[in-house]
C-alpha positions as CSV (number, residue, x, y, z in Angstrom):
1,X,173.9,113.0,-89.5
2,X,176.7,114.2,-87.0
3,X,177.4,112.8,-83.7
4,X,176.0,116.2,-82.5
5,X,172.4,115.6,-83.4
6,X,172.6,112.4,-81.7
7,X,174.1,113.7,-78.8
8,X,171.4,116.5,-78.3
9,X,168.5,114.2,-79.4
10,X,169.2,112.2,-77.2
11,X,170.6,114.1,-74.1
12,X,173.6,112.2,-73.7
13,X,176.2,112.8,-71.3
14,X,179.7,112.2,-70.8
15,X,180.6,108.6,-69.7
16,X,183.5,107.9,-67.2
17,X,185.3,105.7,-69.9
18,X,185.1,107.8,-72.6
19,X,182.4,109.0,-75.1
20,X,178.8,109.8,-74.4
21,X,175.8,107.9,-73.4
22,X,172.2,107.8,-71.9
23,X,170.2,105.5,-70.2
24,X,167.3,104.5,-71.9
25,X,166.0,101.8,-69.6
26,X,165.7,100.3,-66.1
27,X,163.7,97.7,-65.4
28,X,161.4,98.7,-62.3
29,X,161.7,95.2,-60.7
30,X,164.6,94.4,-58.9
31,X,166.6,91.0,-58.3
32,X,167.6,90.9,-54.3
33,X,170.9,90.3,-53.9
34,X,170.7,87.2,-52.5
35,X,169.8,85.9,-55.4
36,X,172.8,87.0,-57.3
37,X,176.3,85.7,-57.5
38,X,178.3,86.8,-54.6
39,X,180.1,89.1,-57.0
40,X,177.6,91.7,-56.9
41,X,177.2,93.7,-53.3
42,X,173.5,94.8,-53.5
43,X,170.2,94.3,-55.2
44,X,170.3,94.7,-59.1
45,X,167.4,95.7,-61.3
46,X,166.7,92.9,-64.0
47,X,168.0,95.0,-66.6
48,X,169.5,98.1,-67.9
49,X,170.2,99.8,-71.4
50,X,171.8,102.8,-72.6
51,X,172.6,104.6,-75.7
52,X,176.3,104.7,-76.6
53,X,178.3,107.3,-79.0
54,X,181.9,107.1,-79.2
55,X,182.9,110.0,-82.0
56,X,186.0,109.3,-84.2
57,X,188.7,110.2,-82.0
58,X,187.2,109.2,-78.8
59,X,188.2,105.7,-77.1
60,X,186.1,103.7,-74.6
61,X,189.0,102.9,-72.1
62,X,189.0,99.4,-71.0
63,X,187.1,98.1,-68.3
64,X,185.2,95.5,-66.6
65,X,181.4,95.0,-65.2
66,X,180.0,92.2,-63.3
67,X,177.0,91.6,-65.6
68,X,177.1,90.4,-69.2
69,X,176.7,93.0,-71.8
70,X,174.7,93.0,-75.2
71,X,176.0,95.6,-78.0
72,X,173.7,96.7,-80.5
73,X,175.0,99.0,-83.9
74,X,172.9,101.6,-84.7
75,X,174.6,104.1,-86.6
76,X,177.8,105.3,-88.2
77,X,181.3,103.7,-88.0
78,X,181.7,100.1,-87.5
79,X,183.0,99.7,-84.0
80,X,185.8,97.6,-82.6
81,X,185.2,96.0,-79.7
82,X,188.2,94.7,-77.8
83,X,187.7,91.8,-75.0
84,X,190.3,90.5,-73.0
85,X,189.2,87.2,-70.9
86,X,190.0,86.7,-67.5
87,X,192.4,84.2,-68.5
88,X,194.0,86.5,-70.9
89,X,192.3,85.4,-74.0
90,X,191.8,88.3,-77.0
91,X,188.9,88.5,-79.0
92,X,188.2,91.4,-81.2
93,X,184.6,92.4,-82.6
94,X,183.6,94.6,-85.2
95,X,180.2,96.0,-84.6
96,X,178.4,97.5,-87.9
97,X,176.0,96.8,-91.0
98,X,178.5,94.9,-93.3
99,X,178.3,91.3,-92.7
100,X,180.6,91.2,-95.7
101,X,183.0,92.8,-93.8
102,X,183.3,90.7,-90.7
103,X,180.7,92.9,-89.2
104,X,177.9,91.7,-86.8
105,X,174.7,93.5,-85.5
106,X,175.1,92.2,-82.0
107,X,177.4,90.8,-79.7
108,X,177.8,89.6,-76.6
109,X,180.9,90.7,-74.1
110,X,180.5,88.2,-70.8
111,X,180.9,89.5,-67.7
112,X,184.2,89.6,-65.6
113,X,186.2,90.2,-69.2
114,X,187.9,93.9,-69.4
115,X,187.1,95.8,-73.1
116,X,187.2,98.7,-74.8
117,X,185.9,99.9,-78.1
118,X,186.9,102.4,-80.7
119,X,185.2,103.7,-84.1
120,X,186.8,102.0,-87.0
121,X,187.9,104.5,-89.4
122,X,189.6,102.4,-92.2
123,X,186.3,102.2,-93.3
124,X,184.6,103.8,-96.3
125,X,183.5,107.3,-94.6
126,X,180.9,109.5,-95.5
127,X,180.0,112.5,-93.3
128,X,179.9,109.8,-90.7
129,X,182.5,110.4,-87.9
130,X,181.4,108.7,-84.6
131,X,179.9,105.0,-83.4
132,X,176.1,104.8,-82.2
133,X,175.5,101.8,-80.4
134,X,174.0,100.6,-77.7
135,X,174.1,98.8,-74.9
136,X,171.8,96.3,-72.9
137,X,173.1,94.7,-69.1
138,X,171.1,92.0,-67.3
139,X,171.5,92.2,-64.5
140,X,171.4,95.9,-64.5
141,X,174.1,97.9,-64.8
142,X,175.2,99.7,-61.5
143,X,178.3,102.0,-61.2
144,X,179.4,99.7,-58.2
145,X,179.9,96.6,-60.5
146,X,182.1,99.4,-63.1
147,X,186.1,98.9,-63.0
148,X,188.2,101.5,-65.2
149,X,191.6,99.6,-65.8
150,X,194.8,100.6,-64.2
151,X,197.4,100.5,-67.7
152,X,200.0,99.6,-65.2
153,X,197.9,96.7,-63.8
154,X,196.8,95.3,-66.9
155,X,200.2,95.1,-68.7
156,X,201.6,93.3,-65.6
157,X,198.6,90.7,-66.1
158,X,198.5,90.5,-69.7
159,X,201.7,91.7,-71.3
160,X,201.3,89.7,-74.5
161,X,198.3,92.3,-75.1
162,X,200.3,95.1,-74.9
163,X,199.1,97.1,-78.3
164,X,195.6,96.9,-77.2
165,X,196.2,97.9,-73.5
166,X,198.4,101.0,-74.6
167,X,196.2,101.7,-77.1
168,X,193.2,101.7,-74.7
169,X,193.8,102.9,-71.3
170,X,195.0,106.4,-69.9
């Protein structure tokens, strides 16, 4: 299938980093904000999930969230997930279907680290040209707890990740 069907199947919608997604979930019950780190500035719903499509040439510009994140592959191109820690430790995961490859159904990218993600395309292609993931938050995402990376910023911080920043960011 094309990234099209998805797309319209789906009802997905441009995302602010990059891609499409839509929100398949929110839990109804709420944690009160007292109850959460002081990081967050408001009540949070337990959880959150969305579906996630990144076509071939598309990147998912780095950023950071408050809450840890799950990633699921669904469908299509293995995706390459890369996570920078807050003390400037790189990790890179490939999301797919080929454990042989390296690849993993799930992973887990903690909260406070900046990422990005882009399709892998070194990878044996059939009609295939996006990533279908998705994505599950706890506690729930909320736009408030979403940072988009300043390029400029990030290179000061982390310069020894350089490839990955330029390669990622706007």
């Amino acid at each position: 299938m094309k990234s099209a069907y998805y797309v319209e199947r789906f009802n997905m919608t441009a995302h602010p980093e990059g891609g499409y997604f839509a929100e398949t979930y929110r839990s109804a019950e709420v944690i009160p904000q007292s109850a959460l780190p002081d990081r967050f500035q408001g009540a949070r719903s337990f959880g959150t999930a969305i579906y996630f499509l990144l076509e071939n040439h598309q990147f998912s510009a780095l950023h950071r969230i408050q809450s840890d994140e799950i990633w699921h592959f669904y469908a299509g191109l293995p995706l390459e997930i890369s996570v920078i820690s807050p003390v400037g430790d790189f990790t890179l995961i490939r999301l797919g279907n080929r454990p042989d490859r390296g690849e993993v159904f799930q992973a887990v990218v903690l909260a406070g680290c900046w990422f990005g993600s882009k399709p892998v395309s070194d990878s044996v292609v059939t009609d295939d040209n996006f990533s279908f993931v998705g994505c599950t938050v706890a506690p729930g995402f909320d736009f408030a707890d979403f940072e988009l990376a300043d390029r400029a910023t990030l290179l000061a911080e982390f310069p020894q990740h350089q490839a990955v920043i330029d390669r990622l960011t706007t």
